[in-house]
C-alpha positions as CSV (number, residue, x, y, z in Angstrom):
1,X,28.0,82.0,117.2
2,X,31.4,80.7,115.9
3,X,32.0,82.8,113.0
4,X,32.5,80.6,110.0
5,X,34.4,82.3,106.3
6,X,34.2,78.3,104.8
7,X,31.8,76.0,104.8
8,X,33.4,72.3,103.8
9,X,31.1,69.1,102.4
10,X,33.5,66.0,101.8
11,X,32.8,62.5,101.9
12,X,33.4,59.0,99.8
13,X,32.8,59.0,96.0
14,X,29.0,58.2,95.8
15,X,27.7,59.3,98.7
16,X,25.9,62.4,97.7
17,X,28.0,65.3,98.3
18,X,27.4,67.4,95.0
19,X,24.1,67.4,95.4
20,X,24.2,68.5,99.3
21,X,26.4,71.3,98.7
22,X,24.3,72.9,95.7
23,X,21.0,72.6,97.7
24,X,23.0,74.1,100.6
25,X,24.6,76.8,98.3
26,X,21.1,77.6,96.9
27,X,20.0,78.2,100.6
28,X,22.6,80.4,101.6
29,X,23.5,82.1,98.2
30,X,26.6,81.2,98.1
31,X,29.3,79.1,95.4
32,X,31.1,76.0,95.1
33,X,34.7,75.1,95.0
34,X,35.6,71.9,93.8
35,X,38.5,70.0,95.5
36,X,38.2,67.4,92.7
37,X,41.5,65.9,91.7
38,X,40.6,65.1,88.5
39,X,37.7,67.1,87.6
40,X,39.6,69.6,86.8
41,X,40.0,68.6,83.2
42,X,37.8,69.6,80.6
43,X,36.0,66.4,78.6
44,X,36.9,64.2,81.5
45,X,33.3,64.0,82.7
46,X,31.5,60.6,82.7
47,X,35.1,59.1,84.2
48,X,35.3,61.7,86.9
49,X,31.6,61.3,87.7
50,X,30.9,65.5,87.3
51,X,27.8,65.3,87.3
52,X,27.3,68.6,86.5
53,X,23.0,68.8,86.0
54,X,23.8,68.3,90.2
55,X,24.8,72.4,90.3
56,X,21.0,73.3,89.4
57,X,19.1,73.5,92.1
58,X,15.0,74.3,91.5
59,X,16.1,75.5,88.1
60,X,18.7,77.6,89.6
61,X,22.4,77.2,88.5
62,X,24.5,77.1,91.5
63,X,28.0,79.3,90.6
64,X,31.0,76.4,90.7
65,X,34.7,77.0,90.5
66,X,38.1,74.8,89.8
67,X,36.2,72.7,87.3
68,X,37.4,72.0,83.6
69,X,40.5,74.6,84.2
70,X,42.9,72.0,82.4
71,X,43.5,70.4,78.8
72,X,43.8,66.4,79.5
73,X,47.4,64.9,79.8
74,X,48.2,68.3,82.0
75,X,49.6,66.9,85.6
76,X,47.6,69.0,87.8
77,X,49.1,69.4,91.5
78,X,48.2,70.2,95.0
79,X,50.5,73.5,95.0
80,X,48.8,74.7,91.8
81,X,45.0,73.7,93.5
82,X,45.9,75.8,96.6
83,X,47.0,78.8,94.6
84,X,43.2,78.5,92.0
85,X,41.5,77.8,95.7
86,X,43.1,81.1,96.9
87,X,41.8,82.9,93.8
88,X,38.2,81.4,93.5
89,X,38.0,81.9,97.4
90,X,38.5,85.6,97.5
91,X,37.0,86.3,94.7
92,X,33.0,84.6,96.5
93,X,34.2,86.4,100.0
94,X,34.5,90.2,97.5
95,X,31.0,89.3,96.8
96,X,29.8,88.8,100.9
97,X,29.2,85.2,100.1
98,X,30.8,82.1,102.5
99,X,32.2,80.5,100.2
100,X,31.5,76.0,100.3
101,X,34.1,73.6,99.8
102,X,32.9,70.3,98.2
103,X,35.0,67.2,97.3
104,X,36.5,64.0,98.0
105,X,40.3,64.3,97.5
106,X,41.9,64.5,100.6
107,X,44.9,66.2,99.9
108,X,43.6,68.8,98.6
109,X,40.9,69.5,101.3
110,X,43.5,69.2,104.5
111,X,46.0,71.4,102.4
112,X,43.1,74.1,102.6
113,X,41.8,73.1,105.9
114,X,45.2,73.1,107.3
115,X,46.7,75.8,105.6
116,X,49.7,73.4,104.0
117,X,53.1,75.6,103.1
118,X,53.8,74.0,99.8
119,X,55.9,75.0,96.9
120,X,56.2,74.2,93.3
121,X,58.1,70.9,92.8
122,X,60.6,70.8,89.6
123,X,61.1,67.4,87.9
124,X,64.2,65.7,89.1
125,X,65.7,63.7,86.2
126,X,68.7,62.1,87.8
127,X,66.4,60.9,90.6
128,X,63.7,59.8,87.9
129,X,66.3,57.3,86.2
130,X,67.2,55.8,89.2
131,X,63.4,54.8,90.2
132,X,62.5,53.9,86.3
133,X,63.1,50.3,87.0
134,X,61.5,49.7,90.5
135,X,58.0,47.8,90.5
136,X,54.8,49.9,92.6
137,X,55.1,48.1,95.3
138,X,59.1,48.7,96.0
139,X,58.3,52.7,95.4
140,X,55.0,52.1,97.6
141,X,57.2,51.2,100.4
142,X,60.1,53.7,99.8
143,X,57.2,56.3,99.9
144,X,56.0,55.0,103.2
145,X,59.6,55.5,104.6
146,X,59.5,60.0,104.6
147,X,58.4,61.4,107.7
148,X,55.9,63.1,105.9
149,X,53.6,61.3,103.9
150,X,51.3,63.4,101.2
151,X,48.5,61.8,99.8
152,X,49.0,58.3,98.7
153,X,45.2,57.3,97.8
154,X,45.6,58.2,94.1
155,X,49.5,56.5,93.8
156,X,48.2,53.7,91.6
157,X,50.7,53.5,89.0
158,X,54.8,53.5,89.0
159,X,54.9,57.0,87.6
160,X,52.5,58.6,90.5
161,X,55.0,57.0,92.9
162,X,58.0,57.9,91.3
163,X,56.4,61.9,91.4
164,X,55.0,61.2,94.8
165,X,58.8,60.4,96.1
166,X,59.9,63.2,94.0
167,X,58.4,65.8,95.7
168,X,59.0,64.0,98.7
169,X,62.5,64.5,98.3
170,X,62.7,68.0,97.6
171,X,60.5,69.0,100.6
172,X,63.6,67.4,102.9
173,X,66.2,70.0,101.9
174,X,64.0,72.9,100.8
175,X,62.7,75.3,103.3
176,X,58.7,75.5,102.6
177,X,58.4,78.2,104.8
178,X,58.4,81.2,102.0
179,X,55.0,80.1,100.8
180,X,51.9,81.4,103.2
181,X,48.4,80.4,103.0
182,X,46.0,81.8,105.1
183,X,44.3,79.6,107.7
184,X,40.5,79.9,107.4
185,X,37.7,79.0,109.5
186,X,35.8,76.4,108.0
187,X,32.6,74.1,109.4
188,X,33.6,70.5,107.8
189,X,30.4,68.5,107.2
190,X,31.1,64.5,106.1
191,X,28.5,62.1,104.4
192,X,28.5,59.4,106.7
193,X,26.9,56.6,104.3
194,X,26.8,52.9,105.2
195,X,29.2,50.9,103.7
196,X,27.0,48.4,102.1
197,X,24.6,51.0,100.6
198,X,28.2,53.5,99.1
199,X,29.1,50.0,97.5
200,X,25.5,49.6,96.3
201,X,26.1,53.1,94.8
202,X,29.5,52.7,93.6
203,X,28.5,49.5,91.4
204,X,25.1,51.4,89.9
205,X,26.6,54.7,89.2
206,X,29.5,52.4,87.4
207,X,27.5,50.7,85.1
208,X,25.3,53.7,84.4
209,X,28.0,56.0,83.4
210,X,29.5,52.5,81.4
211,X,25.7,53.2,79.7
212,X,26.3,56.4,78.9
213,X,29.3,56.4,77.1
214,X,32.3,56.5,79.5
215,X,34.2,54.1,77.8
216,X,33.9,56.4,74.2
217,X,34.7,59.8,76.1
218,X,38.2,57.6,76.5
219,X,38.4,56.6,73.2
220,X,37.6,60.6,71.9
221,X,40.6,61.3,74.4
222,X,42.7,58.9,72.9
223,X,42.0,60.4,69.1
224,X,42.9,64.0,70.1
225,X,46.2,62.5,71.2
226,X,46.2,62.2,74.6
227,X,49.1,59.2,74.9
228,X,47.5,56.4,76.5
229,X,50.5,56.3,79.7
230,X,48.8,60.1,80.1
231,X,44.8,58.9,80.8
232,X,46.3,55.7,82.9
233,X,48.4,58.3,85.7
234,X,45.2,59.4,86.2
235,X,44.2,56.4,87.8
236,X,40.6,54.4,88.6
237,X,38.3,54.6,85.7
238,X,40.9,56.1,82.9
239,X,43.7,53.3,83.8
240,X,41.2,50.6,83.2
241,X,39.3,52.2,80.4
242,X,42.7,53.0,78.8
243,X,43.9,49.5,78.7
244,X,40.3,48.2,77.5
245,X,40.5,50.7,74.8
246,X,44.4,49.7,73.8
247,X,43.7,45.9,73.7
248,X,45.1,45.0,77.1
249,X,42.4,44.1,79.0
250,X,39.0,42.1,78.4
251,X,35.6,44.4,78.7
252,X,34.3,42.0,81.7
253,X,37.8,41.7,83.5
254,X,38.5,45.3,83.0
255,X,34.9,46.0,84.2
256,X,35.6,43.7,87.2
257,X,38.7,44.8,88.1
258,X,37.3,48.7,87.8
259,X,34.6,48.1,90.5
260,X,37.1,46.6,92.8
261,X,39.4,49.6,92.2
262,X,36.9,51.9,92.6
263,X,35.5,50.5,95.9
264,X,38.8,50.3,97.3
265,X,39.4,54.3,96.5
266,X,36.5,54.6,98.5
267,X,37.6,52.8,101.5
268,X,40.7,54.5,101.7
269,X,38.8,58.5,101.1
270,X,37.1,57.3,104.6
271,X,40.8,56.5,106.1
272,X,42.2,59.6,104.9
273,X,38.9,61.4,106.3
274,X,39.7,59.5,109.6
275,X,43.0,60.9,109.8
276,X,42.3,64.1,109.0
277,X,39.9,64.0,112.8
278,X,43.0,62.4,114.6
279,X,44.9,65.5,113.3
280,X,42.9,68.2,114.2
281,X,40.0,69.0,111.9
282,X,36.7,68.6,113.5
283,X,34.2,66.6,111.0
284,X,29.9,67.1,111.8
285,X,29.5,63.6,110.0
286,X,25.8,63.5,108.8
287,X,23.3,60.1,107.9
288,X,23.4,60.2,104.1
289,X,20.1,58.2,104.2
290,X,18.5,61.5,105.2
291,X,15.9,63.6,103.0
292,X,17.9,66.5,101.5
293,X,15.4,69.2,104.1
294,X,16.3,67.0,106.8
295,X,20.1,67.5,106.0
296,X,19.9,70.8,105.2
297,X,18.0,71.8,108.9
298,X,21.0,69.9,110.7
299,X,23.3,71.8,108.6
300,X,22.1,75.2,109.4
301,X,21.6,74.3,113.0
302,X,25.3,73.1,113.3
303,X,26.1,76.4,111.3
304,X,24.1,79.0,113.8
305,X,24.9,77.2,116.8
């Protein structure tokens, strides 16, 4: 038996990965690491989909780490998720536990899986200026030139490109080479759910969590004094709630234009998850339309073979 110290569940936003990884923690008795871009901020829930009440499993809470370990308006990065990773991680293996990666942001999965050597990034000012007046799509393409391309799936607004070509720009003359991180071996399990029925998903879960009060968890964010350019880098539902809530968009059209968005994301998750196969990481994709024992059998039997 190939001898396993990570267990990895990823898949599309809506396809039932939460739930899968708690149900397969509470079989093994293990925890949960999040690699959750933005759910990393604390009252950010109904916009990042948290879905907490999904870490209880038969009445049992299911242990989960790197969630709500940030104020709002903090810029959270992939260096700073690989070093919490490193810290969550050890501390579930001290306790003879395999410990179960569960998300959907790419980046900072395959910088785990792949053991990325990445260092902090400082701002660049002088580099800053000369991008301020560039639309997306000229710093889209400008990003698309560097040999090596981080994650663009979230690069959604002028300032995310402008940091995305940033740190870009310091990784060509800066040796990455003094930062280690261990490489692990980890089963990778993908939700393989039909595109029809993810967009079915997508467009319930949206109006739901519209139901529920997403669009007031916004505003609450706004009266703390979060600035408004803040919620919108974080992209998806806080870009479109944010210019609802500010007067620049129409409830319907910023509805509309939301689901689009948010079906897109989804679409390109599956590319990146593509890509990550064509470079090396081996992904057991599994039928979401499966009962949660069924999943769970094929799981183990994956995991023991």
């Amino acid at each position: 038996m190939k001898a396993y110290n990570l267990i990895t569940i990823l898949g599309p936003t809506a396809s039932g990965k939460t739930p899968l990884a708690a149900s397969l923690a509470a079989r093994i008795g293990s925890e949960i690491i999040s690699a959750d871009s933005r759910q990393v901020y604390r009252r950010m829930d109904l916009g990042t989909g948290k879905d907490l009440a999904d870490y209880t499993v038969d009445g049992v809470q299911i242990p989960y780490h790197l969630i709500d370990i940030c104020e709002p308006g903090y810029r959270y990065n992939v260096f700073e998720y690989q070093r919490d990773f490193l810290v969550a991680y050890e501390k579930i293996v001290a306790t003879g536990k395999t410990p179960i990666l569960c998300g959907g942001t790419g980046m900072y999965l395959e910088s785990v899986l792949r053991g990325y050597r990445l260092i902090p990034v400082p701002e660049n000012p002088d580099l800053r200026k000369a991008l301020e007046n560039y639309t997306l799509d000229e710093l889209t393409e400008m990003l698309s030139r560097y040999k090596t391309l981080h994650n663009t799936t979230d690069v959604d607004t002028v300032k995310r490109a402008i940091r995305a070509i940033e740190i870009e720009e310091y990784y060509l003359h800066t040796d990455a080479s003094e930062r280690e991180f261990p490489q692990l071996e980890s089963l990778v399990i993908g939700v393989d759910i039909d595109r029809e029925l993810r967009r079915e998903k997508i467009s319930r879960r949206l109006r739901q969590r519209l139901d529920e009060g997403m669009v007031d968890e916004v505003r609450h964010l706004l009266d703390e004094g979060i600035p408004a350019e803040n919620l919108i880098y974080y992209g998806l539902e806080y870009k479109y709630l944010t210019q609802y809530v500010i007067g620049e968009m129409e409830y319907a059209e910023m509805v509309r234009q939301l689901e689009i968005a948010i079906h897109q994301f989804a679409k390109r998750q599956m590319t990146w998850f593509r890509g990550m196969e064509r470079r090396g990481i081996r992904i057991h994709w599994i039928d979401a339309t499966r009962t949660m024992d069924e999943k769970m059998d094929e799981i183990m039997a994956i995991y023991n073979s």
